[in-house]
N, C-alpha and C positions, 0 to 999 in steps of 0.2 A: 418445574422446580428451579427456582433463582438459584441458588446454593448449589445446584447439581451442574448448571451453567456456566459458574462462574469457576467451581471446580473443574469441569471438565477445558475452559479456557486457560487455565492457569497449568494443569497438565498438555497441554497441546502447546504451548510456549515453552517448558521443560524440555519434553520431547523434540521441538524446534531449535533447541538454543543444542542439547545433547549431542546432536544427532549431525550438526555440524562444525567440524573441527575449529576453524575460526573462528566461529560464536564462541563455543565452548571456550577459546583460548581468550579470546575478550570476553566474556561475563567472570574465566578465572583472575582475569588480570584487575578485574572495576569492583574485587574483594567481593564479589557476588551482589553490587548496588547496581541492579537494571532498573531501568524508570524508565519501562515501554511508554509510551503513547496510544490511549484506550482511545478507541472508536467503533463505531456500530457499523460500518464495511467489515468485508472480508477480507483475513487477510490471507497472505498468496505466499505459498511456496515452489518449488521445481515441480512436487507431482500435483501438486491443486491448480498451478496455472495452467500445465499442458493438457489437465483435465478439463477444468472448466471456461479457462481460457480460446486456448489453441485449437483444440475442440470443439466449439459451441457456436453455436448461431446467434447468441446473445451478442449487445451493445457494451463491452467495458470501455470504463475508464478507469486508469489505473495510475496510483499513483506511488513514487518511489520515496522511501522516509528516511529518513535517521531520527534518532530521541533527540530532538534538540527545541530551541525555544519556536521556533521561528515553524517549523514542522509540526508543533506539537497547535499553533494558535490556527495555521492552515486546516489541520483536521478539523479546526470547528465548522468552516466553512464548507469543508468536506462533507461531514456529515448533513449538516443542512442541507445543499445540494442534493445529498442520494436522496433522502426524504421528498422533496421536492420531484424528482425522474424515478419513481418506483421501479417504470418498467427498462432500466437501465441498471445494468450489474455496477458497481464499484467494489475495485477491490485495490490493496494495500501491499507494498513490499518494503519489508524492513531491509536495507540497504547494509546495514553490518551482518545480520543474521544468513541470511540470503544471496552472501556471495558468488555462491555456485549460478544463480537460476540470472544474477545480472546480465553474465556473457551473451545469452539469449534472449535476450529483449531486444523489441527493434530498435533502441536508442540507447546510447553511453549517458546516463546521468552524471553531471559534473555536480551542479547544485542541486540540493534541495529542501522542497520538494521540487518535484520533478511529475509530471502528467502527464500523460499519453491517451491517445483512445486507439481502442483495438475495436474497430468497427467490419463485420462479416463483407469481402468483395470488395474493401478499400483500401486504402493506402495510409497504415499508422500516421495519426497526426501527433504533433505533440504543444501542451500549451505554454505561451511565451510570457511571463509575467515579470512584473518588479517585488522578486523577493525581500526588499528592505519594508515595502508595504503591500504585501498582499490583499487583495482585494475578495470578494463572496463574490461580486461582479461579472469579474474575468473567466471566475469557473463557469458561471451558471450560463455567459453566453457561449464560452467554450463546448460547452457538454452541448446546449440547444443544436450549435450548427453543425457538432457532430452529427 
């Protein structure tokens, strides 16, 4: 059911945006104008990262966002990639929402986007690009040599 999907997304962002006090104080202050950024990854909170993250023998690559111009043309590239590495998780963290789960990542995001891979018995890498022209490029050889 499309409709039950897209409802059930739109209630999982609510409950996301609710549920942390800083969200909540930025979505009161932007007079309720959020303009997520949609993509077909998952996206990661404090208990889905330690879940399916921290916990898992899966391949992530993870990437850290804000809603902005520059993040929002990157997810295209995003999303094409995961398409391309089926058998690779991608998942997503909203960097305003998600303030709590930042502290605990293996790396301080200054810019973004921001990408990391969380590979099982290695050592987080994270990927180095030129944000003013992001490449599809840079990800897809990033992810392969993970």
């Amino acid at each position: 059911c499309e409709d039950c999907k897209e409802k059930f997304e739109n209630l999982a962002k609510a409950y996301e945006i609710l549920g942390n006090e800083e969200s909540r104080k930025f979505y009161d202050t932007t007079s309720n104008a959020m303009n997520t950024i949609k993509s077909s990854t998952i996206s990661l909170n404090m208990a889905t990262y330690r879940q399916m993250v921290e916990y898992s023998n899966d391949i992530w690559m993870i990437m850290i966002y804000i809603d902005d111009s520059t993040c929002e043309t990157f997810t295209n590239f995003w999303d094409e990639t995961a398409k391309q590495f089926p058998f690779i998780k991608f998942g997503r963290i909203n960097a305003a929402f998600q303030v709590d789960l930042l502290p605990l990542l293996p790396f301080r995001a200054e810019e973004f986007p921001f990408v990391f891979s969380q590979v099982p018995g290695k050592i987080p890498e994270f990927l180095e690009f030129n944000l003013e022209k992001p490449s599809p490029y840079e990800l897809r050889k990033f992810v392969q040599n993970s």
